[in-house]
C-alpha positions in Angstrom: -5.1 -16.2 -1.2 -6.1 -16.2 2.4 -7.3 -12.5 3.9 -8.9 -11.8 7.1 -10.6 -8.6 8.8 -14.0 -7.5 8.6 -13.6 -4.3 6.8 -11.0 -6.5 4.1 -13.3 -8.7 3.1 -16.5 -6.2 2.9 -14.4 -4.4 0.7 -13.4 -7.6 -1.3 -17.5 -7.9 -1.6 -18.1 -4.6 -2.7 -15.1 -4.3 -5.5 -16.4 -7.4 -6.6 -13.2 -10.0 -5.9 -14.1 -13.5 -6.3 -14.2 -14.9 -3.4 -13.7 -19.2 -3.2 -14.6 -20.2 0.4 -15.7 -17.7 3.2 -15.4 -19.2 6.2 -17.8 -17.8 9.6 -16.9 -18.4 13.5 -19.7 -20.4 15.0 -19.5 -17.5 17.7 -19.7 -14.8 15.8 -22.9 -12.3 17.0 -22.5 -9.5 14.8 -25.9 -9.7 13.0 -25.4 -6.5 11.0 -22.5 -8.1 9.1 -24.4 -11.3 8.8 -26.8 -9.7 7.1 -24.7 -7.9 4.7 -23.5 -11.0 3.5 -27.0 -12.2 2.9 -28.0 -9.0 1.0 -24.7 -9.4 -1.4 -26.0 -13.4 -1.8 -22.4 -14.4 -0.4 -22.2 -17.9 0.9 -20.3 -18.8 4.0 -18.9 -22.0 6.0 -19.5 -21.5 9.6 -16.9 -23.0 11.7 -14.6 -22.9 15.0 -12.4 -20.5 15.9 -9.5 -23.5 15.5 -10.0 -23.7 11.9 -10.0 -19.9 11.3 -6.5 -19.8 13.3 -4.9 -22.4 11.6 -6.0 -20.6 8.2 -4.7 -17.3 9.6 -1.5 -18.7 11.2 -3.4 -17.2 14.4 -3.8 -13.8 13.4 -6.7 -11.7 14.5 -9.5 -12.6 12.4 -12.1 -10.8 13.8 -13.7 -14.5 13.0 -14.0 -13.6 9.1 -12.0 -15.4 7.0 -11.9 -15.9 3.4 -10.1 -17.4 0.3 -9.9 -14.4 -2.8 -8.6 -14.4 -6.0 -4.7 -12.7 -5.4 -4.2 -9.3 -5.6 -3.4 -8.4 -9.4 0.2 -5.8 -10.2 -0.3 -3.5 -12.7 2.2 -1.9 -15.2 3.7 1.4 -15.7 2.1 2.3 -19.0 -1.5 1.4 -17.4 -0.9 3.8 -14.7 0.8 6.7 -16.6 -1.5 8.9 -18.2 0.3 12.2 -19.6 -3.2 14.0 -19.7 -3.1 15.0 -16.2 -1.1 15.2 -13.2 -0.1 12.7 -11.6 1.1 11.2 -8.1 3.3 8.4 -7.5 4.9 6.9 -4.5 8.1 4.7 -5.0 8.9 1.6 -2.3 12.9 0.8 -2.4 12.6 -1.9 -0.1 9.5 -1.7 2.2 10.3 -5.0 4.4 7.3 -4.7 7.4 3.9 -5.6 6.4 2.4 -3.4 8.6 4.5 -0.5 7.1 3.3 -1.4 3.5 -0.4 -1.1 4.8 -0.3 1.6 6.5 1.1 3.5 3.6 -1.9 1.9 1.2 -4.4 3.1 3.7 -2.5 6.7 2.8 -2.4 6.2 -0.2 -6.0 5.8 -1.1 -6.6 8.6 1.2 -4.5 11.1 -0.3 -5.8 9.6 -4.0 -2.6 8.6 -4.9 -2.2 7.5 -8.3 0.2 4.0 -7.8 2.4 2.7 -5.6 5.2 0.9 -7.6 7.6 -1.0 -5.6 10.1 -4.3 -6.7 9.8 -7.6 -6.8 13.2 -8.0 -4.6 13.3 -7.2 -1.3 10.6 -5.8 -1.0 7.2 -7.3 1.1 4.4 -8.2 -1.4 0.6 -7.9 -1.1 -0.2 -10.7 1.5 -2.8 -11.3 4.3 -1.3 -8.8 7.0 -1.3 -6.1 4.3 -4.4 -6.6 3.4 -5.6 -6.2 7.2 -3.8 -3.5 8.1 -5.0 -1.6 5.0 -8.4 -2.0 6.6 -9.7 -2.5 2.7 -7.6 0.1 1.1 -5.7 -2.6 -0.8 -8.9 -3.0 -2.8 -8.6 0.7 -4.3 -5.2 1.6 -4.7 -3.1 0.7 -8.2 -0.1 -1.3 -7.1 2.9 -1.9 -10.1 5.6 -3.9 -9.2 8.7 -3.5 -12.0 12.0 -5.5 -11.9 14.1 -2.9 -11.4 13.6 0.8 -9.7 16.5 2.4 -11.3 14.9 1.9 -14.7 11.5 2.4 -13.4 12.4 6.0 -12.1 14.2 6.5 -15.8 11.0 5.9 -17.4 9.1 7.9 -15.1 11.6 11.0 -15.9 10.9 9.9 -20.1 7.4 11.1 -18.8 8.1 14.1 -17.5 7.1 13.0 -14.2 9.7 14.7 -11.5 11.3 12.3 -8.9 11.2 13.5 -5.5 14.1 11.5 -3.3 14.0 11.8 0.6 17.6 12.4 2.3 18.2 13.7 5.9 20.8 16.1 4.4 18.9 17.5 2.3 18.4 21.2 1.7 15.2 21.6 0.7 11.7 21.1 3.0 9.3 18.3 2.0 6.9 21.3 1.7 8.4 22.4 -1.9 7.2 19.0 -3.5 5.7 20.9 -7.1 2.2 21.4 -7.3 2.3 22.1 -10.8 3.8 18.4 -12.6 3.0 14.6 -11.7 5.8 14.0 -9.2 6.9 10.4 -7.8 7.9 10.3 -4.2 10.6 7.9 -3.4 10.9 6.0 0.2 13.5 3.9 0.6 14.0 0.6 3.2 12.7 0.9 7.0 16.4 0.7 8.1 19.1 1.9 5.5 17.2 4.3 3.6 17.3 4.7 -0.3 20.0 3.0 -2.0 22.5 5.4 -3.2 21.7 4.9 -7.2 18.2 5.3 -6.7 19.2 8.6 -4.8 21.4 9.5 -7.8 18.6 9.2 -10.2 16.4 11.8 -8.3 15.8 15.4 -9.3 15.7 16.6 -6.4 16.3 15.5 -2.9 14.1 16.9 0.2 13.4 16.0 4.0 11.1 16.1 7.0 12.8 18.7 9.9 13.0 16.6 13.3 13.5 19.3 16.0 13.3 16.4 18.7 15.7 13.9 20.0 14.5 11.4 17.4 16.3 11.6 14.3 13.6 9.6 12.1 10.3 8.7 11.6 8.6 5.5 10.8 8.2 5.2 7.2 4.5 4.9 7.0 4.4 8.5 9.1 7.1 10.0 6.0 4.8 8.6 3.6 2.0 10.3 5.2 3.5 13.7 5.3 4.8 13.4 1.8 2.0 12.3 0.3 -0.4 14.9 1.7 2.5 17.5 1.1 2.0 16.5 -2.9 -1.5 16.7 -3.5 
């Protein structure tokens, strides 16, 4: 798997990801990274920026490229721990990239427990993820499940409550429990959650708009949410 980004790949380095091939723009000045590459004994290919763009599919590199072992899914029983409360966030459909990074970089922030998210329709953990995460990617437990219907049902076997987000809802995003594990459901950037996976929710909530604007990005709900939870 290609990634790109400064910050990515030092976090790559420090978590420990094997990394194949690390490739170095002939141009590149910034001494202080060079050198933290030497102090971790990582090798690197220096080369032109051509190579680095066609590797990249010319995205912004920063001119730091490298070739990692894939980002690994884990399972709901590995991140369910009934000890102690718990956080979830649920994707139903997260198409944009940039979206899905955005909401990692939240995610580790916050100290979110897992994202879980499908395999369908639904953007994986690529390249432009990865950037956008600024390194987050590298700390935050991702589960992907076949299904989110019978994800959420054995969520709720757990006693973990699932928080559903609707427009027309009647109560505030600020009444998320304090008290249980919760899992926060999102739903696609343009439709919203699907209307079984708004069935299966305990309890549906919302963010007030008071402007002209009747939504918000769903990185920026995810934010709110998440911070809202802790």
């Amino acid at each position: 798997m290609i990634i790109y980004g400064k910050n990515i790949i030092k976090e790559a380095i420090y978590t420990k990801r094997p990394i194949y091939k690390l490739y170095i723009d002939e141009r590149l000045k910034d001494n202080d990274y060079l050198e933290f590459l030497k102090s971790h004994d990582i090798k690197y290919k220096i080369t032109n920026k051509g190579e680095l763009n066609n590797l990249t599919n010319n995205a912004i590199h920063q001119g730091v490229v490298a070739d990692v072992l894939p980002y690994e899914y884990k399972t709901l029983n590995e991140v369910i721990n009934e000890e102690k409360r718990q956080r979830f966030l649920i994707l139903d459909g997260i198409e944009d990239p940039h979206n899905l990074g955005a909401i990692l970089r939240t995610a580790e922030a916050t100290k979110l427990d897992a994202i879980i998210m499908s395999k369908k329709n639904q953007v994986p953990l690529n390249a432009t993820v990865a950037k956008v995460s600024s390194g987050a990617i590298e700390h935050v437990d991702v589960v992907v499940v076949g299904n989110i219907n019978q994800a959420i049902t054995e969520l709720k076997e757990k006693n973990i409550w699932v928080v559903g987000t609707d427009d027309k809802a009647t109560n505030s995003y600020l009444e998320i429990p304090k008290d249980r594990s919760v899992a926060i459901v999102l739903g696609n950037e343009g439709e919203g959650m699907r209307f079984l996976v708004k069935q299966n929710c305990d309890i549906l909530v919302k963010i007030p708009m008071y402007g002209k604007v009747n939504s918000l990005n769903v990185s920026v709900a995810a934010a709110l949410m998440l911070y809202a939870s802790i």
